[in-house]
C-alpha positions as a Markdown table, in Angstrom:
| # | Residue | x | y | z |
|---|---|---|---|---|
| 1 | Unk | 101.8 | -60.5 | 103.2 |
| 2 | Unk | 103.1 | -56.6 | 104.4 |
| 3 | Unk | 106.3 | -54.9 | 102.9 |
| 4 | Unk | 108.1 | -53.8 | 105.2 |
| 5 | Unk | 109.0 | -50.5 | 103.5 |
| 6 | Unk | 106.4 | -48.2 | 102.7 |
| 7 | Unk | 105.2 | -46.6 | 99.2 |
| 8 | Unk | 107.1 | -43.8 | 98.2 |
| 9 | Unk | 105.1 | -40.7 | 98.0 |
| 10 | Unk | 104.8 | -36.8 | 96.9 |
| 11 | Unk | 104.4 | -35.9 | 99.8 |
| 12 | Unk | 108.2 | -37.5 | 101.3 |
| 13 | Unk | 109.8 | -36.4 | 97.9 |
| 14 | Unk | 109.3 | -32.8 | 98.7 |
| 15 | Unk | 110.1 | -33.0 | 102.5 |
| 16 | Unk | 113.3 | -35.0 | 101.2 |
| 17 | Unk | 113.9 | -32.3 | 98.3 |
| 18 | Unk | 113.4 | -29.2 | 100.8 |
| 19 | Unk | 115.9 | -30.8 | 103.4 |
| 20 | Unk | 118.5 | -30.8 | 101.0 |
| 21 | Unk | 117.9 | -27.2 | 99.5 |
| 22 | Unk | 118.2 | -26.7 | 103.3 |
| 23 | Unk | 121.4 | -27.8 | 103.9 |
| 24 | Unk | 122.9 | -26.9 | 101.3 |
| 25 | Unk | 121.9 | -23.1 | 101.6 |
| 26 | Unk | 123.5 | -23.5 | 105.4 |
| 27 | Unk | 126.6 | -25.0 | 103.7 |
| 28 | Unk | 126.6 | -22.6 | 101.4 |
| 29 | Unk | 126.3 | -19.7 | 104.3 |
| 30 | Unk | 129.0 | -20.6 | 106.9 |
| 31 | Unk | 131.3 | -18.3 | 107.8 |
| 32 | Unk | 134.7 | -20.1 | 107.2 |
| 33 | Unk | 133.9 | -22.2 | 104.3 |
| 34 | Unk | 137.0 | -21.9 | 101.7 |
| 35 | Unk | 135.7 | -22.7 | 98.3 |
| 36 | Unk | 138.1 | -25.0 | 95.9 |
| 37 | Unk | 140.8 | -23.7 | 94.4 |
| 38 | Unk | 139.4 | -24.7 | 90.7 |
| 39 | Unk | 136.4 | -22.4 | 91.5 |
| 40 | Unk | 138.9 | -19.8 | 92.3 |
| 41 | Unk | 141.1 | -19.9 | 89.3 |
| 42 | Unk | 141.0 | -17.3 | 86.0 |
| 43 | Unk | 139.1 | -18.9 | 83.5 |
| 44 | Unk | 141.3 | -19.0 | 80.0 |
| 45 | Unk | 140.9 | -16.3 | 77.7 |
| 46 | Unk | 139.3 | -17.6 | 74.3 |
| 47 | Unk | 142.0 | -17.7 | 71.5 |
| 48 | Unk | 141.2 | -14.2 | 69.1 |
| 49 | Unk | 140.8 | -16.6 | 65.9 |
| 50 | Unk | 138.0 | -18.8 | 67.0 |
| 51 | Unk | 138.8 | -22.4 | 68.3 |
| 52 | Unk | 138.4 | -23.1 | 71.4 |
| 53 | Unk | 139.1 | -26.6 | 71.9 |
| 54 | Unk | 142.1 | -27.4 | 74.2 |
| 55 | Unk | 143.1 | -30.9 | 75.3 |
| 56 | Unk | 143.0 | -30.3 | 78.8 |
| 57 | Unk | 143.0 | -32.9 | 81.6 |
| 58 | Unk | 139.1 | -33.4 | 81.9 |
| 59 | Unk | 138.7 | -34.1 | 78.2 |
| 60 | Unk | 141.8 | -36.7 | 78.3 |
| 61 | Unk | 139.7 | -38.3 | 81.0 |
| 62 | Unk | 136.6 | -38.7 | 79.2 |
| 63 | Unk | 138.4 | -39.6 | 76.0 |
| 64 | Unk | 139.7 | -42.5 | 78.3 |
| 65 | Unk | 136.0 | -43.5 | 80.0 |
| 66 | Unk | 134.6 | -43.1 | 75.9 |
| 67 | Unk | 137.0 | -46.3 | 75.0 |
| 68 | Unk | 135.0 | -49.2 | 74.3 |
């Protein structure tokens, strides 16, 4: 009996792995392409006494995932 897909090898790995570096230095090079607006935003200044921790939107959405 045949399989009808082939092994998986090196050599298609890196093919596959260059493709994608390719494209995505193209996307990355277009004239035009706005980048999000969270990649555009001031980061928060770190509070002067240390700290650090905020409650912000991501970590209320991982507290929620982290439930059991």
């Amino acid at each position: 009996m045949q399989d009808s897909q082939p092994k998986p090898s090196r050599r298609g790995f890196f093919f596959g792995a260059a493709a994608t570096g390719a494209v995505a230095a193209v996307a990355v090079a277009l004239p035009g392409v706005q980048a999000p607006e969270a990649a555009l935003q001031e980061p928060k200044p770190a509070p002067e006494k240390g700290g650090g921790y905020s409650l912000s939107d991501h970590v209320k959405r991982y507290y929620q995932t982290a439930r059991l």
